[in-house]
C-alpha positions as CSV (number, residue, x, y, z in Angstrom):
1,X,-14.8,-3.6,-6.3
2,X,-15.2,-0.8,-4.0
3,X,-12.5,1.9,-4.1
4,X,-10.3,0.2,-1.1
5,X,-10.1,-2.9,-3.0
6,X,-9.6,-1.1,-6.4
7,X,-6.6,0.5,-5.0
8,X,-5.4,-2.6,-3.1
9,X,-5.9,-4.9,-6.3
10,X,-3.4,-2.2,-8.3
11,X,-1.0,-2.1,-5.1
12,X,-0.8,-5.6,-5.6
13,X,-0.2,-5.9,-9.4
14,X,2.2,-3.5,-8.8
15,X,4.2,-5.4,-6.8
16,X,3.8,-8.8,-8.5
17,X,5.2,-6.3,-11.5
18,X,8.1,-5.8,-9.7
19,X,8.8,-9.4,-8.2
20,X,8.7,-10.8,-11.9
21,X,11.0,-8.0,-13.1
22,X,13.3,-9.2,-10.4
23,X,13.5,-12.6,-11.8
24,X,13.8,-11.6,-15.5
25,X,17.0,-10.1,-14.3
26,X,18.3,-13.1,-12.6
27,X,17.2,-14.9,-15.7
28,X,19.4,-13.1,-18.0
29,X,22.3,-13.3,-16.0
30,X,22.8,-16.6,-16.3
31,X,24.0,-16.3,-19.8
32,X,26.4,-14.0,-18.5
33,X,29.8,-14.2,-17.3
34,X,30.8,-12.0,-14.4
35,X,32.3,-9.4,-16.6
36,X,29.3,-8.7,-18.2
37,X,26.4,-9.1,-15.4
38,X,25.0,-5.5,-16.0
39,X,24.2,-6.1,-18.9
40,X,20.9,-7.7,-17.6
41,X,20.1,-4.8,-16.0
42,X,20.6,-2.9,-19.7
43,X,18.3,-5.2,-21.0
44,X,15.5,-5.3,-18.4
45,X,16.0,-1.4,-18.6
46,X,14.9,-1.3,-22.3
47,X,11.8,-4.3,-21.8
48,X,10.2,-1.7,-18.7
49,X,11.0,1.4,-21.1
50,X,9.5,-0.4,-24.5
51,X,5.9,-0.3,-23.2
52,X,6.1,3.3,-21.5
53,X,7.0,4.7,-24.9
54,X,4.2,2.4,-27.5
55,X,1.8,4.2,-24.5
56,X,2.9,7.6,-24.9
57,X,3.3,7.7,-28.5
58,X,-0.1,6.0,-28.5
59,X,-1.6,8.5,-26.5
60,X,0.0,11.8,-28.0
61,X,-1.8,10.2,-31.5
62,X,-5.2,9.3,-29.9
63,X,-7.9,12.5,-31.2
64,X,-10.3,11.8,-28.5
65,X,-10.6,10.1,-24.7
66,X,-11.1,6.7,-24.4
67,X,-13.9,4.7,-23.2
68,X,-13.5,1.5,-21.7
69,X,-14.5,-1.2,-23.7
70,X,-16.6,-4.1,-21.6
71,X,-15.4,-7.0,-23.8
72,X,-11.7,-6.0,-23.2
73,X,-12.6,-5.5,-19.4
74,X,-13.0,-9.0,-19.3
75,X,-10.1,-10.4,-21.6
76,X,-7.9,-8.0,-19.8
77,X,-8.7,-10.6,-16.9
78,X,-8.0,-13.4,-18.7
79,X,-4.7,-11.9,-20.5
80,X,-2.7,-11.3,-16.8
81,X,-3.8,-15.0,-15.4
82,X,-2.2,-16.6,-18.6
83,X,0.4,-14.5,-19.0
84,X,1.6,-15.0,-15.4
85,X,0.9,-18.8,-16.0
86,X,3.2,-18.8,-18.8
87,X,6.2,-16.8,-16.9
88,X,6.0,-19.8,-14.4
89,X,6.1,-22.7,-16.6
90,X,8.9,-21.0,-18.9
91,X,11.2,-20.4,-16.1
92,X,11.6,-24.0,-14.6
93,X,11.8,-25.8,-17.9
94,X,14.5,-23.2,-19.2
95,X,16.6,-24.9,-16.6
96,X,15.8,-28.0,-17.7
97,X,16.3,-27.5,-21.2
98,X,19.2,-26.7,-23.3
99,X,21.1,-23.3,-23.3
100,X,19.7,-22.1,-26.8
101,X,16.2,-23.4,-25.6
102,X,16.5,-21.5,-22.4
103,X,17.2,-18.6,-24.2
104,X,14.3,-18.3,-25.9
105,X,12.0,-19.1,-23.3
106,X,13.4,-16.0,-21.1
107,X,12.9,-13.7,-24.4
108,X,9.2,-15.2,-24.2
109,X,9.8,-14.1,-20.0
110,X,10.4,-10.7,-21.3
111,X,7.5,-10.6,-24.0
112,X,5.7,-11.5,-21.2
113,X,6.6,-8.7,-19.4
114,X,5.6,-6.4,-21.6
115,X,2.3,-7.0,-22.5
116,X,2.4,-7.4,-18.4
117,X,2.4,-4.1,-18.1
118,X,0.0,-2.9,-20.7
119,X,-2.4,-5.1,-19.3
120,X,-1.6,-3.6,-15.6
121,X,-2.0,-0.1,-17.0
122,X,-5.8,-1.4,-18.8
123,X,-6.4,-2.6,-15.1
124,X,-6.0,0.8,-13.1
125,X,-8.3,2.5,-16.2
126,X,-6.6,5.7,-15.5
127,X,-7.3,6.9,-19.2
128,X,-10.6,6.0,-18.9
129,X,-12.3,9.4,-17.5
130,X,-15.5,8.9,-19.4
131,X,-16.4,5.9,-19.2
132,X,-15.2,3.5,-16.4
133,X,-16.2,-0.4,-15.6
134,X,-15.8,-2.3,-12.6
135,X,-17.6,-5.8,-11.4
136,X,-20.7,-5.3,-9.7
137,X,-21.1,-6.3,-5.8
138,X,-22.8,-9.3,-6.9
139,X,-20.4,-10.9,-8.5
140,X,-19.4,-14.1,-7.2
141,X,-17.1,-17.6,-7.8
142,X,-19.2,-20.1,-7.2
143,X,-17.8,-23.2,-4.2
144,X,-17.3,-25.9,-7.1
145,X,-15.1,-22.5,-8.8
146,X,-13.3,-22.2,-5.8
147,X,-12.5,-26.2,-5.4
148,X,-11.5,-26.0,-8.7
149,X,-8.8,-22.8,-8.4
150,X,-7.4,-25.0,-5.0
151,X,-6.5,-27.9,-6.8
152,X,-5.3,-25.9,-9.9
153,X,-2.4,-24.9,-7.8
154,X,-1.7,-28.1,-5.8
155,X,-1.4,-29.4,-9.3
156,X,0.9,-26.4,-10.1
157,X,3.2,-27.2,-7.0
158,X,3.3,-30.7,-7.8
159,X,4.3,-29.8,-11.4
160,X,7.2,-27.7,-9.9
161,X,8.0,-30.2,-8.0
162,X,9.0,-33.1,-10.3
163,X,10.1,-29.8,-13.0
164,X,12.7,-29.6,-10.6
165,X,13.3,-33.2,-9.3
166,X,13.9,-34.2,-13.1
167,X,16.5,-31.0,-13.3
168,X,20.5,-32.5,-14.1
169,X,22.5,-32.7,-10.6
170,X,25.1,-30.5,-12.6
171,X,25.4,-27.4,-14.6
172,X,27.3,-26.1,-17.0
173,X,27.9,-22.6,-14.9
174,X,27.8,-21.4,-11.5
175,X,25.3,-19.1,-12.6
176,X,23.0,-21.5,-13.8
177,X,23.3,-23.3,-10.1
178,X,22.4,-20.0,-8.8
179,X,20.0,-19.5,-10.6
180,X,18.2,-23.1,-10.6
181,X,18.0,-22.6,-6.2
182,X,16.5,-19.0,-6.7
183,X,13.9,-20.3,-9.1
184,X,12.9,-23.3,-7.0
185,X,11.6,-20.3,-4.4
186,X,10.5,-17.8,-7.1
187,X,8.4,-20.3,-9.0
188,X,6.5,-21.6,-5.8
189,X,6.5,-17.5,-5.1
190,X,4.8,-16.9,-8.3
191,X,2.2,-19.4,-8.1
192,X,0.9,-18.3,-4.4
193,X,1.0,-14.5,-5.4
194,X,-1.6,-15.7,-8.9
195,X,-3.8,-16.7,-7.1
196,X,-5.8,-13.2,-6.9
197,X,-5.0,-13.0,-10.6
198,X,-7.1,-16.1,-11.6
199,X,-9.7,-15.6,-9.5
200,X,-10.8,-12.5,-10.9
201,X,-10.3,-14.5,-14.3
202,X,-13.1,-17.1,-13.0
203,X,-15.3,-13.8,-11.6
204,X,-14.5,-12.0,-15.1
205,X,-15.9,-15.4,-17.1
206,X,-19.0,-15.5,-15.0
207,X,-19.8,-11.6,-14.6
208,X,-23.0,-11.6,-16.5
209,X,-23.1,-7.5,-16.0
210,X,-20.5,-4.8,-15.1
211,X,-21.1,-2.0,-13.0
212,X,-19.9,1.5,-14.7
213,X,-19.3,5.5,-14.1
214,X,-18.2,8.6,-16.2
215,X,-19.4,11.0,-18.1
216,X,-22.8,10.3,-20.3
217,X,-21.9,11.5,-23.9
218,X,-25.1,12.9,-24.9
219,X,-26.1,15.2,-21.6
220,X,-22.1,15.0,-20.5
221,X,-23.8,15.0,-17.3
222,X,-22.5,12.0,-14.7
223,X,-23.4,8.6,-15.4
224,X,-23.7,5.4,-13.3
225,X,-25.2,2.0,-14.2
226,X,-25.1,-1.3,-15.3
227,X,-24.3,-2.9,-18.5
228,X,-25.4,-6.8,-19.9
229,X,-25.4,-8.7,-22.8
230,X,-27.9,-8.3,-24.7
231,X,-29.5,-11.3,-26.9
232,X,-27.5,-10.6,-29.8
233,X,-24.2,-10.7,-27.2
234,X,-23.9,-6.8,-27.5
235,X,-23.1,-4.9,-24.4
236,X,-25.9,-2.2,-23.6
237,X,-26.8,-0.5,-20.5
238,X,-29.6,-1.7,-18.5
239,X,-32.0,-0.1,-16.4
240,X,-30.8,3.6,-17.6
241,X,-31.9,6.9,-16.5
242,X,-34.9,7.8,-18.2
243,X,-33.3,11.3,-18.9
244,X,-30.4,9.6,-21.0
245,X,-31.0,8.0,-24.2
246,X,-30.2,4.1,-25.0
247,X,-26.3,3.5,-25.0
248,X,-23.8,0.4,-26.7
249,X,-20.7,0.7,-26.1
């Protein structure tokens, strides 16, 4: 991605960071009583502070900087899409199921959330000074990819849809109520603003090679190039400088 799109694609996480954070709010306040409804905000206080403090404990320990590691580039992708396609399957059945059931599925929201936001923080790679990946300009889905992601949400609308056609007429708070007509928009929300997520899943699975830049650790002079699997399924660089010795990350 070029440096538009790199700043766009973090814009964006950003904000889908903050419209599920939104949610997990409503979510919790529908065990609430009126009395007690900031109490949600207590809790969603202490799930966006958990992960800020595991990082900067992490990073006060850490002897040396970072460099990014190619295989967790690409889970990385894969970790957001399914994390984000768990949030919206949890949050239509917890209306569906019972109260205790709910509950646990909106503790599974917040898990969610956290590892949400590591995962963001791995995507803007703002630790990574040395050594920095990105896909290369080649990169592509491929048309049957594309047909496939299309129907994967139709099917996920159409899943929503009977979720919430099958959901009882009545409920056992006003909350609840609430909370089922917010989710009915959310949900369809969610799905639409994914849809960048996966795809960069299906480009992650077929990215063959990853384009990177930092620092080279021999000649600490600046490095750019490509890295690939090798035939033992190591990543190494390819095609590097003849003034820099052979690298695996």
């Amino acid at each position: 991605m070029g440096r538009f799109s790199y700043f766009f694609y973090n814009f964006y996480l950003i904000v889908l960071y903050i419209i599920l954070f939104i949610i997990f709010i409503s979510q919790i306040q529908t065990f609430l009583d009126l009395e007690h409804q900031s109490t949600a905000y207590h809790i969603a206080a202490l799930t966006f502070n958990i992960p800020i403090m595991i990082r900067s404990f992490y990073d006060l320990g850490k002897s040396q900087e970072e460099r990014q590691s190619p295989q967790w580039f690409i889970w990385n992708r894969y970790l957001l899409a399914v994390l984000v396609f768990v949030v919206n399957f949890s949050l239509p059945a917890s209306n569906v199921l019972e109260m205790e059931y709910s509950i646990i599925l909106t503790i599974i929201f917040g898990f969610c959330l956290i590892l949400f936001f590591f995962s963001t923080f791995e995507h803007w790679a703002v630790q990574y000074h040395d050594f920095h990946l990105s896909f290369p300009k080649n990169a592509k889905v491929t048309n049957l990819q594309i047909v496939g992601l299309i129907l994967f949400h139709i099917l996920l609308v159409l899943s929503f849809l009977l979720i919430f056609y099958i959901c009882p007429n009545e409920f056992s708070t006003y909350q609840r109520y609430q909370n089922n007509q917010f989710l009915r928009k959310a949900c369809h929300l969610i799905n639409i603003m994914s849809i960048p997520l996966n795809y960069c899943a299906v480009l992650a699975w077929n990215s063959k090679k990853l384009k990177f830049k930092g620092i080279h650790p021999g000649t600490k002079r600046r490095w750019l190039g490509v890295m690939k699997k090798d035939q033992k399924g190591k990543w190494v660089v390819d095609a590097e400088p003849e003034d820099h010795r052979f690298f695996v990350v």
